[in-house]
N, C-alpha and C positions, 0 to 999 in steps of 0.2 A: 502419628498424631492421634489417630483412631484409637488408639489404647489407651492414651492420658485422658483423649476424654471420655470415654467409655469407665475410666480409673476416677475422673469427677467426677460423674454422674453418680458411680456408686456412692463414691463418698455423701455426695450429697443428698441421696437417700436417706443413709446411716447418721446425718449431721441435722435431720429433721427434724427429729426428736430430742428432745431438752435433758435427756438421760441419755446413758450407757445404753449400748443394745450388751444383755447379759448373754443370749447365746444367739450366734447365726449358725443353723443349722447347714449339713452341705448341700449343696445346690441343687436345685431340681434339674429338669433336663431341659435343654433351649434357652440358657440365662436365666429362669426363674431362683427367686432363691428366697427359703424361708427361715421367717424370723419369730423370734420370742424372747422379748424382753418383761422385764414387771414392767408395770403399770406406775406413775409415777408419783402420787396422789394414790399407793397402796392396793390390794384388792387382785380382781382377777387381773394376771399378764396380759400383755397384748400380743396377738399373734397374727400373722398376717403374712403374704405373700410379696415380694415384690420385684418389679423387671425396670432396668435402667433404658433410655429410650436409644432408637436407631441414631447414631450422631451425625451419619452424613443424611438424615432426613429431617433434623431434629434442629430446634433455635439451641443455641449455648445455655441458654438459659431454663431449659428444659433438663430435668433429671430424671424423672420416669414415672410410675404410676407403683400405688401401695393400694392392694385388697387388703383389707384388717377385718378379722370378726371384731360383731357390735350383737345385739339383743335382737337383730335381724340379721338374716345367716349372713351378711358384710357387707363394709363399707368399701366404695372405692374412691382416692384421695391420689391427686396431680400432687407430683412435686415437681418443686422450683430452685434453681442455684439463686435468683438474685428475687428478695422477696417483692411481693406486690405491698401495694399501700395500706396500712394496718384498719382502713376501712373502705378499703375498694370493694365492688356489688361484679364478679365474676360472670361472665357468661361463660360455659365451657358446651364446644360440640364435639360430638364423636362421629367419627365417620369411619363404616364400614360396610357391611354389607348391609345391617342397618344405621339410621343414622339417626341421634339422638341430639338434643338444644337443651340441654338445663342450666338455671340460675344455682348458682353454687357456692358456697359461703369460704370466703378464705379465715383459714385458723392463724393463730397467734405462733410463731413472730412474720407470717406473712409467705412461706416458702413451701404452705399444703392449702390446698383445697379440695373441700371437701365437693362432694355430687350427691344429690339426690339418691333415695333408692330404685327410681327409676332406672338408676345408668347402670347400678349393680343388674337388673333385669335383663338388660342388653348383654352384659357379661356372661350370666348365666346360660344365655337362650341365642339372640343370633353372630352375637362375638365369641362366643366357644370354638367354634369351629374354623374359624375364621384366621388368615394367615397376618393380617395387622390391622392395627385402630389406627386412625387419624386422628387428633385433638388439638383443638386449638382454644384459648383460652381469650377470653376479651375483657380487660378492667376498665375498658373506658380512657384509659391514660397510657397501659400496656398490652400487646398484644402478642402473646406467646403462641409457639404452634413445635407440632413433637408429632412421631410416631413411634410406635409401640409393638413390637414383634409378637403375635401370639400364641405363635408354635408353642405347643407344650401348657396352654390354659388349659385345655381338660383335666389332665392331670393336675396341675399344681389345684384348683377348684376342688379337684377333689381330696390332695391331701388337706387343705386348708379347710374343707368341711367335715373332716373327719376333725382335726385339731379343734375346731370351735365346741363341737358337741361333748369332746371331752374335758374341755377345760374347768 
């Protein structure tokens, strides 16, 4: 059962996005696995990192977590199997070794959200090292909650900051 939904999860990563993903790259090490697709609306691809969540720690409704480079070295973005309300007001916490409360904007059709660049700061600096995140999401109406394995973030961080600066 662990592998169908681990086989959801991905899907639903890859079903995020309102285009094709044109190429997935092979997998990093630790379930990390990078992506590069265009951009859909033209211009630079998008490229980004992303890890499907623990399932036996994980709500069903929880898919995983996507780093994408932005104009700041990245964004990091919750997905979702079943979307939240197309104008719900998110709270998402992180919890790990530090722990982190931002207000955070869910994108269109309802199954990403988005974090501040505060939460990418935590990624960078006391979640690198660190063996999982906790997150739990609150719309007020819905309440999601996921963990996230992060064995292998240093590296993928760092393929994925290499791939930003050359794009």
């Amino acid at each position: 059962m662990t592998g169908l939904l681990s086989g959801l999860a991905a899907a639903a990563l890859e079903s995020a996005f309102s285009f094709e993903l044109a190429q997935l790259n092979a997998p990093l090490s630790f379930g990390w696995r990078f992506v590069r697709t265009p951009h859909p609306q033209g211009g630079k691809e998008i490229i980004g990192i992303m890890h499907t969540a623990e399932m036996t720690k994980s709500d069903s409704d929880f898919a995983g977590i996507w780093l994408r480079c932005a104009e700041k070295p990245f964004e990091v973005l919750i997905i979702l199997v079943r979307p939240l309300p197309p104008a719900a007001k998110a709270e998402v916490t992180l919890s790990g070794p530090s722990t982190g409360r931002f207000a955070a904007t869910v994108l269109p059709p309802g199954t990403s959200v988005l974090l501040p660049d505060a939460a990418a700061q935590l990624f960078k600096g006391p979640l690198r090292g660190a063996s999982a995140v906790s997150i739990s999401i609150n719309s007020g109406t819905d309440h999601v909650k996921g963990e996230i394995s992060l064995a292998g973030l240093g590296e993928a961080l760092d393929r994925l900051a290499t791939a930003c600066i050359s794009r």
